[in-house]
C-alpha positions in Angstrom: 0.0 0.0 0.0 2.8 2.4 0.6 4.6 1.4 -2.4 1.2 2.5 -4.3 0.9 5.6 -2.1 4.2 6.7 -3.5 3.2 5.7 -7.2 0.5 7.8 -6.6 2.1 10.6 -6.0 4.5 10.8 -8.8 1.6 10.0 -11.3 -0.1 13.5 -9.8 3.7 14.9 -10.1 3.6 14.3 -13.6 0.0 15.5 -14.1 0.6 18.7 -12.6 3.8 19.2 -14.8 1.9 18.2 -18.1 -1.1 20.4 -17.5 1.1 23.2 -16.0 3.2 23.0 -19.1 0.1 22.1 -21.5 -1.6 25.8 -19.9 1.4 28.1 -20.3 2.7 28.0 -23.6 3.0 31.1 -23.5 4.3 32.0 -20.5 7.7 31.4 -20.5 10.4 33.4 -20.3 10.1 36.9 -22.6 11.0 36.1 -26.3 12.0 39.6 -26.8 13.7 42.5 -24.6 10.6 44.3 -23.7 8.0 41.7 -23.3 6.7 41.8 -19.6 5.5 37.9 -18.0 2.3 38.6 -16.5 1.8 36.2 -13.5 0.3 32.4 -15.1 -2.1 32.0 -12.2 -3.6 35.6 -13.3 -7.1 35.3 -14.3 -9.0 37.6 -17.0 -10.9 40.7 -16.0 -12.8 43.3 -18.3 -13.2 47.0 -16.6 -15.7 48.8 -16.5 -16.5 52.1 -17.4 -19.6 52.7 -15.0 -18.6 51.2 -11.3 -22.2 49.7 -11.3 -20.8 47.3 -13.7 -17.7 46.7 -12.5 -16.3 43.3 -12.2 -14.9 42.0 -8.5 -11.1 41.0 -7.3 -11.0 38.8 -4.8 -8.4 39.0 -2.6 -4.9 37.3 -3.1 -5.6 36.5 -6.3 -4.0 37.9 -9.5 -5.8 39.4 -12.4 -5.0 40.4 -15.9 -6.4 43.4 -17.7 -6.0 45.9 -20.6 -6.4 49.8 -20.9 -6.7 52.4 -23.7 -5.4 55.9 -23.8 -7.8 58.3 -21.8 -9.8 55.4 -20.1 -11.6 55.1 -16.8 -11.9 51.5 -15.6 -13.4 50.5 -12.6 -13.4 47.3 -10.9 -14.5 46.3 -7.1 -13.8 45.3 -4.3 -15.3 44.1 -0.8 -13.8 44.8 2.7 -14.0 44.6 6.0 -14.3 47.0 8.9 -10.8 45.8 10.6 -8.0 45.3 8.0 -5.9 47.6 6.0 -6.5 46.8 2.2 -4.1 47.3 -1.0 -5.1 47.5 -4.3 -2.2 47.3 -7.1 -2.0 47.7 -10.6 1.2 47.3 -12.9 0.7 49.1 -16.3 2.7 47.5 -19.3 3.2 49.2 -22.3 4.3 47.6 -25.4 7.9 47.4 -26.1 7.2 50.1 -29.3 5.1 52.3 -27.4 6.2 55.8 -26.9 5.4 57.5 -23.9 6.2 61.0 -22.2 7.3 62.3 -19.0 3.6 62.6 -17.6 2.3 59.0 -19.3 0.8 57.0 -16.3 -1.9 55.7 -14.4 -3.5 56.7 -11.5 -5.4 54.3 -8.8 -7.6 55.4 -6.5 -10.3 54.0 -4.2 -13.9 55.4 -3.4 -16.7 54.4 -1.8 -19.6 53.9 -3.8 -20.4 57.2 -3.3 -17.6 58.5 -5.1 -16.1 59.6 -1.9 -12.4 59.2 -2.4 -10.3 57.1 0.2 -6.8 57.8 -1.8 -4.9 57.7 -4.7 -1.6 57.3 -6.2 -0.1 58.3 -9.9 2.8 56.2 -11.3 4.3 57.5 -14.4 7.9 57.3 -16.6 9.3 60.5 -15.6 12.3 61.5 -16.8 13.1 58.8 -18.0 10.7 58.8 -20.8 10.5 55.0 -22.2 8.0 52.3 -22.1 8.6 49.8 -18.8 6.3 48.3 -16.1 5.4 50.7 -13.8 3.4 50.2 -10.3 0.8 51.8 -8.6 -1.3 51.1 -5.2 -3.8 52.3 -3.4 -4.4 51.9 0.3 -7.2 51.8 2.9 -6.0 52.1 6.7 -8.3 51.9 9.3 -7.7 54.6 12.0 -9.3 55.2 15.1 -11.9 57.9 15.0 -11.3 57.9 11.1 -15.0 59.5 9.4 -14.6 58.0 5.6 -13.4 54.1 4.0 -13.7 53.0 7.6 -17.0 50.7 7.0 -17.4 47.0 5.8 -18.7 47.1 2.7 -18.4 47.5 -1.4 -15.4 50.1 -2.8 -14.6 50.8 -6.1 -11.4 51.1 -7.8 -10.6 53.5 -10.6 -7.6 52.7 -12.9 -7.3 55.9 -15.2 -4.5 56.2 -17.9 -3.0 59.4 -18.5 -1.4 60.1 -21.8 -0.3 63.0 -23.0 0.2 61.7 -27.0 -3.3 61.7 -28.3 -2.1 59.7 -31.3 -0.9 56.6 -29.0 -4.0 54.4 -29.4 -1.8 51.4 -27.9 -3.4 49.6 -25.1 -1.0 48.7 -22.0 -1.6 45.7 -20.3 -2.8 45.7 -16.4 -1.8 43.6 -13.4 -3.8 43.8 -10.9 -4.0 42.7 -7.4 -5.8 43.1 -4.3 -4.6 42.3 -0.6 -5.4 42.7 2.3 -2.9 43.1 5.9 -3.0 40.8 8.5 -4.9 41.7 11.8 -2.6 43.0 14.8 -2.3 41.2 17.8 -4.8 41.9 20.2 -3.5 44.2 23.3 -0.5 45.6 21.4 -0.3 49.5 21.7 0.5 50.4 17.9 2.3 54.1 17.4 0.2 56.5 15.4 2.6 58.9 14.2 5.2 58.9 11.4 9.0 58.2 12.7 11.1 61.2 14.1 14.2 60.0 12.7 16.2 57.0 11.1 19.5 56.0 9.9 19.8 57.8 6.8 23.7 57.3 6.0 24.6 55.6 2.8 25.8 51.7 2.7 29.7 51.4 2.4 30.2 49.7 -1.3 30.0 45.9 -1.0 33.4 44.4 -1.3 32.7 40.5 -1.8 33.0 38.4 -4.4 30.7 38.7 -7.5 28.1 36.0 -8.5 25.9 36.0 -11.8 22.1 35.2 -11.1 19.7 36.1 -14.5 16.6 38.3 -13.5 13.1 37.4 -14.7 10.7 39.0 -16.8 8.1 40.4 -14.1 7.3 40.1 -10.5 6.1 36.6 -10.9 9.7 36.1 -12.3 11.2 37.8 -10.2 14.9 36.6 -8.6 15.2 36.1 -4.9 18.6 37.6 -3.9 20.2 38.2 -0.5 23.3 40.3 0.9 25.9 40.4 -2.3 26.9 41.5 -5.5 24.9 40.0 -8.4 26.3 40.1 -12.1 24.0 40.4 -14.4 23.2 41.3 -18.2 20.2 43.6 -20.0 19.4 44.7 -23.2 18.0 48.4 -24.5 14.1 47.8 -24.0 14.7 45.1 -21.5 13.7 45.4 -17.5 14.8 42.5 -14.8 13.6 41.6 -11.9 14.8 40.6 -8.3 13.2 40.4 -5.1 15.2 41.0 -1.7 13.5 39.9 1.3 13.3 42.5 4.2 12.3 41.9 7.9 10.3 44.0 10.6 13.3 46.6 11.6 15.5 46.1 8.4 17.0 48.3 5.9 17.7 47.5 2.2 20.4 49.5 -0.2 20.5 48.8 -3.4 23.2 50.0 -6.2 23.2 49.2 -9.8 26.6 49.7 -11.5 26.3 49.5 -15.7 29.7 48.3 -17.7 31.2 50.5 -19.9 30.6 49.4 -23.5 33.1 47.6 -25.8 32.3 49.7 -28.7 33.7 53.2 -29.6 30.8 55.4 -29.2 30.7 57.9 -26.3 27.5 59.6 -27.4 25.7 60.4 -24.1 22.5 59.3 -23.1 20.3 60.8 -20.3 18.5 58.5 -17.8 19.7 55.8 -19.8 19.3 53.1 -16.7 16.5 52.8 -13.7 16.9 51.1 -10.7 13.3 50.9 -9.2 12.3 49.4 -5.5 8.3 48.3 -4.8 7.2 46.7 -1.5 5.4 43.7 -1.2 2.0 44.9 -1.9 3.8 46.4 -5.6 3.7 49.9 -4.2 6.5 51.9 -5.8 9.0 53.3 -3.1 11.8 54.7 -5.0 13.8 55.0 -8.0 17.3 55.9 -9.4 18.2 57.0 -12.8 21.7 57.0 -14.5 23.4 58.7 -17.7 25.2 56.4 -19.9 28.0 57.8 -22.2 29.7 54.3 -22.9 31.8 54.0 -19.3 30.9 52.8 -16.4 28.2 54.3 -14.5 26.0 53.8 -11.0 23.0 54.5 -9.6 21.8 54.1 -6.0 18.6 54.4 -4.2 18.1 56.9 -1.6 19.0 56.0 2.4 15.2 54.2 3.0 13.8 53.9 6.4 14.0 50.3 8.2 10.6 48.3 7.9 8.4 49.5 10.5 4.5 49.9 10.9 4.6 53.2 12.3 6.3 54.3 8.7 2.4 54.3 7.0 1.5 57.3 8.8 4.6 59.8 7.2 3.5 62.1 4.5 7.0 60.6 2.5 6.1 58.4 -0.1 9.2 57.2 0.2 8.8 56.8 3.6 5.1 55.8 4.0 5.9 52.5 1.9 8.5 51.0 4.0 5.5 49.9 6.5 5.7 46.0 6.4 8.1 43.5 6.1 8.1 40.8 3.0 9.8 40.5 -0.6 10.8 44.1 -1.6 10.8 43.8 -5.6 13.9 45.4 -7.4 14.0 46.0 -11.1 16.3 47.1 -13.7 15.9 48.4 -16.7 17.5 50.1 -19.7 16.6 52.6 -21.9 15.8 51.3 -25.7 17.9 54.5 -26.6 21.1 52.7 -26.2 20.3 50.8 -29.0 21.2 53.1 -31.6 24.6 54.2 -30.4 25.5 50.7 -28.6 23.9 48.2 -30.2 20.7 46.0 -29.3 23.5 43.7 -27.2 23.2 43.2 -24.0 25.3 45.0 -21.1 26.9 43.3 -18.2 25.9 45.6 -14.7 26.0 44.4 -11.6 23.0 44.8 -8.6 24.7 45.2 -5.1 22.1 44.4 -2.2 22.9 45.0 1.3 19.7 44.0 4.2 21.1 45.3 7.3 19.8 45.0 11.1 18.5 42.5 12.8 15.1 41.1 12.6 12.1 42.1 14.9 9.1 40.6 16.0 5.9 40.5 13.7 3.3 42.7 15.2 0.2 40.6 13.4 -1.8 38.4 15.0 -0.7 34.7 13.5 0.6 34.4 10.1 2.0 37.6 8.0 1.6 35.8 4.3 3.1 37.9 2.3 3.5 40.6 4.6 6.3 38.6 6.8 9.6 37.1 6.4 10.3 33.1 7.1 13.2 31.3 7.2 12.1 29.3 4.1 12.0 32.5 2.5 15.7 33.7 3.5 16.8 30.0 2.0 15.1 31.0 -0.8 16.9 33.6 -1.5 20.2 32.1 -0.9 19.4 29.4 -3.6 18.3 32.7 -6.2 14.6 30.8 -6.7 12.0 32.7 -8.1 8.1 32.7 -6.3 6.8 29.9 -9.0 9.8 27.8 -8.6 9.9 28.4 -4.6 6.4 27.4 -4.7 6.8 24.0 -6.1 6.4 20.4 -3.9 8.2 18.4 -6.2 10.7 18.1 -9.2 8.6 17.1 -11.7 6.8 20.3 -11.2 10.0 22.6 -11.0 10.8 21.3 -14.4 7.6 22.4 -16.0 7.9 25.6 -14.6 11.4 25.8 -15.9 9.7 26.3 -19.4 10.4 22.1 -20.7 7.2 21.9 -23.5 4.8 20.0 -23.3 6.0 16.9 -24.9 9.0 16.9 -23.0 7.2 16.4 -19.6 5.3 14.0 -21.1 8.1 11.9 -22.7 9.7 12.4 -18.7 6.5 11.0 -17.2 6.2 8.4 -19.2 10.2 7.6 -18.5 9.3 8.1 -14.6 6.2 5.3 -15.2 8.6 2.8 -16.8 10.9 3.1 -14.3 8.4 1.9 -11.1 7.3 -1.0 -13.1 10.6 -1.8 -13.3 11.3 -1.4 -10.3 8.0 -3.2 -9.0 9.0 -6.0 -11.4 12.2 -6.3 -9.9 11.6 -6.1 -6.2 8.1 -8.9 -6.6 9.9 -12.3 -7.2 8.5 -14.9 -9.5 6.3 -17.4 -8.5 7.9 -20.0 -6.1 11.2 -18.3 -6.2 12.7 -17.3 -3.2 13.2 -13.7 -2.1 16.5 -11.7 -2.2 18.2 -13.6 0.5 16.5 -16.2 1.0 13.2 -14.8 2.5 9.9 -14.6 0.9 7.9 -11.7 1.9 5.5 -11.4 4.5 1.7 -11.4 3.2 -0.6 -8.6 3.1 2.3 -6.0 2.5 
């Protein structure tokens, strides 16, 4: 019976892997620089341009959407009266879109009234090329707060801003809708923003360098830890890495391009951004750097150390550092660089430094994604993506490592062949004795 338990389970191994491979043909990795992985497991959702319409998230589950220049969409969602709630959305542009400083979205959440509970705008800035960009919206609950405090139905409005009225590209959406733990019960929470933190720069990272390939979106994404990480990306391109960062931590991040092996030196502004999103996708910071065929870094800004009290700063930048989790880093370079450097990629290298020790959780039971384990810190010493981390088996792992369809299968069937071998071998013929010399016992 155990012997057919274990069959069992590698027959479901193998089905998983087919159907897993069979479903996502394609989702694997980007075929071309700019082409963004939106998360398999996401599910298809139409907006809609009257909220009465308006489709629902659920919450913890991914979705997959599209928007047109100038568009209102609105989509819905239903909360509680006790926990804080985040809605994302990750706008993708096509690889040939052309976008301008003020090209964006903006997310917001109302009632169903209309009355507003926040918002946030991402856009390219100054460095004015197509990339995934993030966005979230939050709802805090606050004592004696007057509006978004009930149970109940909220809206979410996705609006596109576009400056180019002759762009009729649409940009893809990812969306996603969490919610925080609960705290634990007779904890005294602060209610003000920090008064100070540490706000000196890292010292540069002296260790060996190690290569470890980004992915293609935050589904993708690398798991890194303390190091130097050698990497390559191409003009259009964007990797990503995810670091993660504890209750009372505090992540730098440097990205340091090669020079080029050509001869041109013709300058290019903001020809390289390093961006850092929290675990809920909402943007924290970014650095830009010039490129004029030498070497060239970027760092982020001195960020606060993970810590609840940071939600109620009026800094963005500080406002976001508010739970702990996987901190998403990305990387990407300007398709600019193609015409003076080549469509090539560029070695750079990603130097990550968590420092502090870690603190106590303040919620009530488990965190999800809003907490760090120690499966999650061995995760990131191994460089496994989320997919990959989330496998149970090896048969799995390999579908989601992008083997087709008929590959798995021709596996499967290998992995079938082998047990009845193996069966064959270990049941002994009819009357025959048993490997040395004993039968064995009945009704095993």
């Amino acid at each position: 019976m155990k012997r057919q338990r274990n069959r069992g389970r590698v027959v479901a191994a193998v089905l998983a892997a087919v159907c897993a491979a069979a479903a996502l043909p394609g989702q694997a990795r980007a075929a071309g620089p700019g082409v963004y992985a939106f998360d398999p497991d996401a599910k298809n959702v139409q907006g809609a341009t009257t909220n009465v319409e308006a489709s629902t998230l659920d919450e913890g589950v991914p979705y997959r959407s599209m928007i047109k220049p100038g568009e209102k969409l609105y989509y819905r969602v239903t909360l509680d009266d006790a926990s804080a709630a985040y809605v994302s959305a990750v706008a993708v542009p096509g690889d040939s879109g052309q976008v301008a400083y003020g090209d964006g979205i903006n997310v917001s959440l109302r009632e169903t009234d209309d009355t507003s509970c926040g918002s946030e705008r991402a856009n390219f800035g100054s460095g004015e090329y197509a990339r995934p960009i993030a966005a979230y919206v939050s709802r805090t609950i606050k004592e004696g707060g007057s509006t978004c405090q009930e149970s109940g139905q909220y809206d979410v409005l996705v609006e596109r801003e576009s400056k180019d009225a002759s762009n009729s590209e649409a940009w893809g959406l990812e969306l996603r809708f969490l919610e925080e733990p609960r705290l634990r019960s007779g904890v005294a929470m602060p209610t003000d923003g920090p008064e100070s933190w540490p706000s000196a720069s890292a010292k540069p990272l002296t260790g060996k360098q190690q290569k470890r390939s980004g992915g293609a979106g935050y589904s993708e994404a690398t798991s890194l830890e303390n190091g130097r990480w050698q990497d390559t990306v191409a003009p259009g391109q964007t990797r990503f890495y995810r670091v993660p960062v504890d209750w009372g931590q505090q992540i730098h991040a440097t990205a340091e391009l090669s020079n080029s092996t050509g001869t041109s030196t013709e300058f290019v502004g903001n020809a390289l951004t390093l961006s850092l999103d929290n675990p809920a996708q909402g943007h924290v910071s970014n650095a830009t750097l010039s490129y004029s065929g030498g070497p060239a870094s970027a760092s982020l800004r001195p960020l606060p150390p993970v810590a609840y009290r940071n939600r109620f700063d009026s800094s963005t930048q500080v406002s976001t550092m508010r739970f702990a989790g996987w901190y998403y880093l990305s990387v990407s370079l300007s398709p600019k660089l193609k015409e003076f450097y080549g469509s090539e990629p560029i070695p750079f290298e990603l130097a990550v430094q968590v420092k502090n020790k870690a603190e106590a959780s303040p919620y009530e039971g488990d965190a999800g994604v809003f907490g760090v384990t120690d499966q999650d810190r061995e995760v990131a010493r191994k460089g496994k993506n989320a997919r990959e981390a989330a496998q149970s088996g090896p048969m799995t792992v390999v579908a989601a490592a992008g083997i087709g369809t008929g590959s798995v299968l021709l596996l499967g069937l290998g992995v079938w062949t082998l047990l009845a071998r193996r069966r064959a071998a270990a049941t002994p013929a009819p009357g025959s004795p048993a490997v040395g010399g004993h039968r064995p016992p009945r009704g095993r």
